[in-house]
N, C-alpha and C positions, 0 to 999 in steps of 0.2 A: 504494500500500500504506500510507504512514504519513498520508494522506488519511483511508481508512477506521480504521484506528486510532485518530486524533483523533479521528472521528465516535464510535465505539465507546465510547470514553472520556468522551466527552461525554456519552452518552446513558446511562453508569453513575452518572456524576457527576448528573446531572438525574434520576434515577432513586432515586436510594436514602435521601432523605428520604421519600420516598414508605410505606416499608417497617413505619412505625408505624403502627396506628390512629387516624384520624382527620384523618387527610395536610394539609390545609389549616387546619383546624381546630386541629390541632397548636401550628402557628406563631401563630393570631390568641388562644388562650389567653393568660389575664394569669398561668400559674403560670408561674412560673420556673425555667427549663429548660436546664440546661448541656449541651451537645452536643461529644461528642466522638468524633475518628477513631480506635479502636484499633485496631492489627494485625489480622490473622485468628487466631484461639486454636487452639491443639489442644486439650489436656485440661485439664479446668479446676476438677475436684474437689479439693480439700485432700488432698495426702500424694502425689497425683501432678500436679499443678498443675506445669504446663512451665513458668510466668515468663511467659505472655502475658497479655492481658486484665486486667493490671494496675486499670485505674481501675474494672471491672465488680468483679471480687471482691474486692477490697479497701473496697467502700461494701457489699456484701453482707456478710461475713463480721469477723469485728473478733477481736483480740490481748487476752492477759493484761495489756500494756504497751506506749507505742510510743515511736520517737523523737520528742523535742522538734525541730521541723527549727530551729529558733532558737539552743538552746542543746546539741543533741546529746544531753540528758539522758533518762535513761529516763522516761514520764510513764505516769501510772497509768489504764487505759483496763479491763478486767472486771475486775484484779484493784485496789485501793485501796492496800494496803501489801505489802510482802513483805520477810524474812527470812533469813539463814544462820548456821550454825556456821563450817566451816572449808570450807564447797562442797557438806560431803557431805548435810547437811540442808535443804529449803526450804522455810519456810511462809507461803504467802499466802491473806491475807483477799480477799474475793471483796466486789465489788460486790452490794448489795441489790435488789431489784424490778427485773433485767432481767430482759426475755422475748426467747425466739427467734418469729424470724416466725411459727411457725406456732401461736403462743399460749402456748407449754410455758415455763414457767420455768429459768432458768439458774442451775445450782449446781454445788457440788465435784462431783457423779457426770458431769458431763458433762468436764470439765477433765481428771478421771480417764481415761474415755473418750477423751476428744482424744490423750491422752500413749500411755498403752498401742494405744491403735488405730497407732503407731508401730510396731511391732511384731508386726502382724497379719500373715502370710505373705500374705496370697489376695491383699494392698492393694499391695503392693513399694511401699511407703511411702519419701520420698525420706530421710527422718531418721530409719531406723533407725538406720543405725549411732549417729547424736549420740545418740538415744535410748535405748541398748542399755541407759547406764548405770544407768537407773534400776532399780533392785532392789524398791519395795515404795510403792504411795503409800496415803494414810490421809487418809479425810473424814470426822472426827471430826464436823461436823454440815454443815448447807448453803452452806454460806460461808466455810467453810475447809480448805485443802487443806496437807498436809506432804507432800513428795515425797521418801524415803531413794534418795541415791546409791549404789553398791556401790564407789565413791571419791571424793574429794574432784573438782569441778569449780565453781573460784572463780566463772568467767565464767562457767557455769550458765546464767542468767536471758537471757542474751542471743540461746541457741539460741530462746527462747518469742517473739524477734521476728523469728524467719524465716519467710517468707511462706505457706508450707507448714503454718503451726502455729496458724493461728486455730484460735477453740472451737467444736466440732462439738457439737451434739447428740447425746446417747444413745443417744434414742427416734428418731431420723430414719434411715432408709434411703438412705444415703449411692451404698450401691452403685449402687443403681436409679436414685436423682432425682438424686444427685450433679451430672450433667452437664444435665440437662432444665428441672431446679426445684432451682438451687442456694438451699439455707435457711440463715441464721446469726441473728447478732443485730446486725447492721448497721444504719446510718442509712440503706440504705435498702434497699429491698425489690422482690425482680423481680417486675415486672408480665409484661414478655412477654420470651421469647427465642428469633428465631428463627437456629439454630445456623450459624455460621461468617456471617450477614450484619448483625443486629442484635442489642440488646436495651435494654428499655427496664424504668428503674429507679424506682420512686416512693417520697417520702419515708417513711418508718416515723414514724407518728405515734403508735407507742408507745416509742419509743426513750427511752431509762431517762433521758438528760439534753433535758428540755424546749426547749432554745435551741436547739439542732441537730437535723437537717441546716438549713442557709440556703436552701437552695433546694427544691423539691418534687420534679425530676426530673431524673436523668441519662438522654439518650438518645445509646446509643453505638452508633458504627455500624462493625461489620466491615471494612474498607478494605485491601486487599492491598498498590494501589501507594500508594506516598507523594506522587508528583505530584498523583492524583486526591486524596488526604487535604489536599495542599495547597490547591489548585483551590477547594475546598468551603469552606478556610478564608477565603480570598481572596473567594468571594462569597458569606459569611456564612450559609451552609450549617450548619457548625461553628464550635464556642469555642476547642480544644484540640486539639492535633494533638504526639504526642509522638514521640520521636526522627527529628529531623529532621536536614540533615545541614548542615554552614558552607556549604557552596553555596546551600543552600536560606537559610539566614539570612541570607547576606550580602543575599538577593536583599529578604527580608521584613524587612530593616532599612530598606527606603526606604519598605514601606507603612504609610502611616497606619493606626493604630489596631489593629495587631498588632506585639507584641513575642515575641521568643526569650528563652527564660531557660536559665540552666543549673542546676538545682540540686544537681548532685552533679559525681564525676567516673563512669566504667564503662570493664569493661575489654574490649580483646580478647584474647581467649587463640590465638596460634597453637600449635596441640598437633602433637607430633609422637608417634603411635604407639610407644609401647617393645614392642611383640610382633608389629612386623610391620614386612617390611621396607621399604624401606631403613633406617628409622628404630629398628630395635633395635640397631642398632647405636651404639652415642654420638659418635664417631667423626664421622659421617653428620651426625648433629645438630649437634656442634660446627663444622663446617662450614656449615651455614644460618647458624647464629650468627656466623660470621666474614665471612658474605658479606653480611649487612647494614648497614644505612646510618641509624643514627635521624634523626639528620637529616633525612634524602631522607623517611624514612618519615612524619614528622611534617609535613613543608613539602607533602607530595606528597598526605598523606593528609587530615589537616585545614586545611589553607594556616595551617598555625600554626608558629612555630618552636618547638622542642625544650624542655620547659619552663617554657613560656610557654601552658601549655593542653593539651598533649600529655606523655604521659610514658610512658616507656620502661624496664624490665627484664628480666631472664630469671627472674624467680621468682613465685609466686602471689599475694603482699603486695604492696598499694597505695603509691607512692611518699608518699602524704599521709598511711598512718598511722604511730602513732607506733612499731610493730612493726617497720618499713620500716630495711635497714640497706642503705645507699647502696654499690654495690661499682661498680670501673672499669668503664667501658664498652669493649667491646675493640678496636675500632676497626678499621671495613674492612679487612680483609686477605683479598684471592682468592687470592694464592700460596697462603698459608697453609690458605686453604680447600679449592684444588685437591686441596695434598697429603694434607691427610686425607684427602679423598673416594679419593683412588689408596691408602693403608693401609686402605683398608674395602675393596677388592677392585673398585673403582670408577673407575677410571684414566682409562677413557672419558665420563666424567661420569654423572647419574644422571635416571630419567626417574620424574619422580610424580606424581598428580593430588591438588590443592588445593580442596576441596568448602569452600564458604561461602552464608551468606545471602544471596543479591541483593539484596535487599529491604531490608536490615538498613542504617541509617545504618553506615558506613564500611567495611562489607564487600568491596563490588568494589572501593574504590580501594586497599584495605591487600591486597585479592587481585592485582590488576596489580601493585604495587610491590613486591612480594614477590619474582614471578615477572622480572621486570627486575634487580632487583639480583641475586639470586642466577643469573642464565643464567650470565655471566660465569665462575661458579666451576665449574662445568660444571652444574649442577640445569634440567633442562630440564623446566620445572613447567605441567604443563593444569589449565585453570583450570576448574573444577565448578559453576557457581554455581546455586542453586535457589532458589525463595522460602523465608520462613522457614521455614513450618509442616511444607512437605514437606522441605526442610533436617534438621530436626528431627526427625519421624517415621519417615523411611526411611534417612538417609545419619549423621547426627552419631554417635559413637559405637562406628561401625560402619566408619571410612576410616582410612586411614593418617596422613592429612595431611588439617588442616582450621582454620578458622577461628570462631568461638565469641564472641557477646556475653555476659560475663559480669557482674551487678550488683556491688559492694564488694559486703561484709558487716562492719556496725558492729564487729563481733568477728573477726578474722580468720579464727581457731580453729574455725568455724560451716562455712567454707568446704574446711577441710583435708579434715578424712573424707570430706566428702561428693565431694571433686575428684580428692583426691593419694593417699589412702589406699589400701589393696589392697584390691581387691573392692569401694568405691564407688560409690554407685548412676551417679554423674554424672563418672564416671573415665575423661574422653575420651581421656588418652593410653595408657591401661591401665596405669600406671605399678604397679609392684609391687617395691619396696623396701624390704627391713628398714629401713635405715638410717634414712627417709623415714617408714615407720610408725611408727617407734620414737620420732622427736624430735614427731611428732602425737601420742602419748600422752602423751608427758611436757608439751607444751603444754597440753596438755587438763588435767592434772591440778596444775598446779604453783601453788602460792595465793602464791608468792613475784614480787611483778611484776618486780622485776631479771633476777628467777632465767629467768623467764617469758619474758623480751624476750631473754636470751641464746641460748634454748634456738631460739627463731625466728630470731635472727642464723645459729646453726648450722644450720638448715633452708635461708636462701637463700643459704648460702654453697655447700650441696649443690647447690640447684638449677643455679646458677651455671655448676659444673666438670661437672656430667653430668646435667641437668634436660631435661626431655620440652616445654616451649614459650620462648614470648618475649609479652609480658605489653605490650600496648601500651594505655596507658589515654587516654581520652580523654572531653571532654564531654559529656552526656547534655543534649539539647538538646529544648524545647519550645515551640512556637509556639503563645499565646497571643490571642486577641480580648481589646483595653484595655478590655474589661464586666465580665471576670471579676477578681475580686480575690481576695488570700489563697489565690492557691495554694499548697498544702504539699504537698513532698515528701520525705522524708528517704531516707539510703543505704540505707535498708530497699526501695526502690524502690516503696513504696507510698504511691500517691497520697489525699491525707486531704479527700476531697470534702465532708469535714462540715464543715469549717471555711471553705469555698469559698462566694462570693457574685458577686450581677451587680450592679453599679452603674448 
């Protein structure tokens, strides 16, 4: 059986450079062609864009502004300058002579477009809620746009670099070609896509800055397992292969002429349902929490010790930012865990299933180690594990208990509504708390950053005493061919292939 397997796999592996026009011909071309393994994507239009297909639509489509991954700063990418009052006003100047692929020019009415299309019911747009606030926008002419809030929101500008919020076209048919012929104004431009195996990108030789793209072509290829995405990289098949796991690096640290970088940190979110049992109960919860081990979780999960690469919480803010308010860790206790599980009506222990990404870097081993630490306390945990895409389609959102790759977000604030808030499009624990809603509005709104950082101290000190997960962050790993230089990626988690070359 794991005979034919390996043959299988072989012969996927030997097979899927094939998948582009011109298969031999491909490779003996002098244009210059970075090849990378992404995921398998689910949906991939703007406003419902899962997070997959990272390096495809992000050279397709492009931001009012991006991160600097150098210095963190925001850099000026369609819009050139931009403006406020006190949050509740925004005015930005638009870059001149860009065109979208399909020739149309780019102006305020499309930017207008992009923001209100937030709020289109037929779209379930993932930033309405961020979006709600906006009350009234004005394109006094083609290259400037004023956006009125209906309140004050300081960090504003930061939701326009969530991945979900590149500038669409007006005049484009989003619903229909969205998914088939994605169009923006990207460095580069789809040539072919065939859905869930390839797609092949080619330079935009009208893109409004002359010096960019460095290269002519990205060809990315759909890959499910990450062994086969390895494989490929290993005999020069592919350039890039992202999220990979420290097994797999430790191994591709001995090969020549590939390196692993990590450019950011990411998280996993273990969610615990609040409206389904056993986990509406907090009780229930606070006992997962007392039966783990960070340690164990970090040594077990990335062979990294505690802080030293891995980092550990029970709240939705990144230990790295500066929002982050450090609270004790409570330290293994299964008495202690038992006994709440016996006051939640639990005496005999508790039986749940645990759905996660197989597929996903640190999924199955943060899923075993879950399930091992906590039996002892009586949690007798079945492990669910599916690939991602079906992970995501059918099961996430929808289980009691689950496991969840979550990107940072440069702005914390970006991440509440959309996770913690009630009614949330992406509100995997179904959490729904005044208390909880209430300190996400006043963050949203607060132009005072003291005031601002206290108001999030009181957020994770909630999470803390009766929060819905445990927040286990760790490296966001990519393995590299020494050809490629200037990769950029910032916690925006979007990969900036314009700046990317082969030596």
């Amino acid at each position: 059986m794991k005979r034919t397997v390996s043959i299988v796999l072989l012969m996927l592996i030997l097979a899927i450079p094939m998948v582009f026009a011109g298969g031999d011909k491909e490779a003996a071309s002098t244009e210059k062609a970075i090849r990378i393994a992404e995921q398998v994507p689910g949906l991939i239009t703007p406003g419902v864009w899962d997070g997959q297909a990272f390096s495809m639509n992000s050279s397709i489509y492009e931001y009012l502004i991006e991160i600097n991954t150098e210095t963190g700063a925001l850099d000026p990418v369609l819009a050139t300058s931009w403006k406020t009052d006190d949050g509740s006003t925004w005015e930005f100047s638009l870059r001149k002579n860009v065109k979208f692929h399909d020739g149309s020019d780019f102006t305020s009415e499309d930017v207008k477009y992009t923001i209100e299309r937030t709020q289109d019911p037929t779209i379930g747009h993932l930033k309405k809620q961020d979006f709600a606030v906006v009350d009234s926008i004005e394109t006094p002419d083609a290259h400037t746009v004023i956006i009125h809030l209906s309140e004050p929101r300081p960090t504003f500008i930061y939701q326009l670099t969530d991945y979900n919020m590149c500038m669409l076209s007006s005049d484009y048919d989003y619903a229909s070609l969205g998914e088939s012929k994605p169009m923006g104004t990207g460095p580069f431009v789809m040539q072919q896509l065939i859905p869930k195996e390839s797609a092949s990108l080619a330079r935009n030789t009208k893109y409004w800055d002359p010096n960019l793209p460095k290269v002519d072509k990205l060809l990315i290829y759909f890959v499910a397992d990450i062994d086969a995405s390895i494989s490929m990289l290993e005999s020069d098949r592919v350039d890039v292969v992202p999220f990979v796991t420290p097994v797999i690096k430790n191994r591709l640290d001995k090969v020549e002429g590939i390196k692993v970088i990590s450019p950011y940190q990411e998280q996993r979110f273990v969610a615990m349902v609040t409206d389904m049992e056993p986990f509406d109960d907090n009780r229930v919860r606070l006992a997962l929490k007392y039966s783990m081990d960070p340690q164990v979780l970090a040594k077990s999960v990335a062979q990294m010790d505690l802080n030293e690469g891995v980092y550990y919480n029970e709240t939705p803010i990144m230990n790295m930012l500066a929002e982050y308010k450090e609270l004790p860790l409570r330290g293994r206790d299964i008495a202690k865990a038992k006994s709440l599980l016996a006051e939640a009506g639990y005496p005999n222990g508790v039986t749940v299933e645990l759905y996660y990404a197989s597929d996903h870097p640190f999924g199955k081993e943060l899923a075993q180690t879950i399930q091992e630490l906590a039996a002892p306390a009586g949690f007798d945990i079945e492990l669910k594990g599916y690939t991602r895409d079906i992970y995501l389609s059918q099961y996430w959102l929808n289980v009691p208990f689950s496991i969840t790759g979550w990107g940072g977000r440069i702005d914390p604030s970006m991440l509440l509504a959309l996770a913690f808030r009630s009614g949330g499009a992406w509100n995997e624990s179904h959490l729904s708390n005044p208390a909880v809603d209430a300190l996400i509005d006043k963050i949203s709104a607060e132009a005072d950053a003291e005031k601002r950082t206290g108001y999030y101290h009181e957020l994770q000190e909630l999470f803390y005493e009766e929060g819905s997960l445990l927040n286990i962050q760790v490296p966001y790993l990519v393995a590299i061919n020494d050809r490629i230089v200037d990769y950029k990626q910032p916690l925006t988690m979007l990969p900036q292939y314009k700046y990317t070359d082969i030596k």
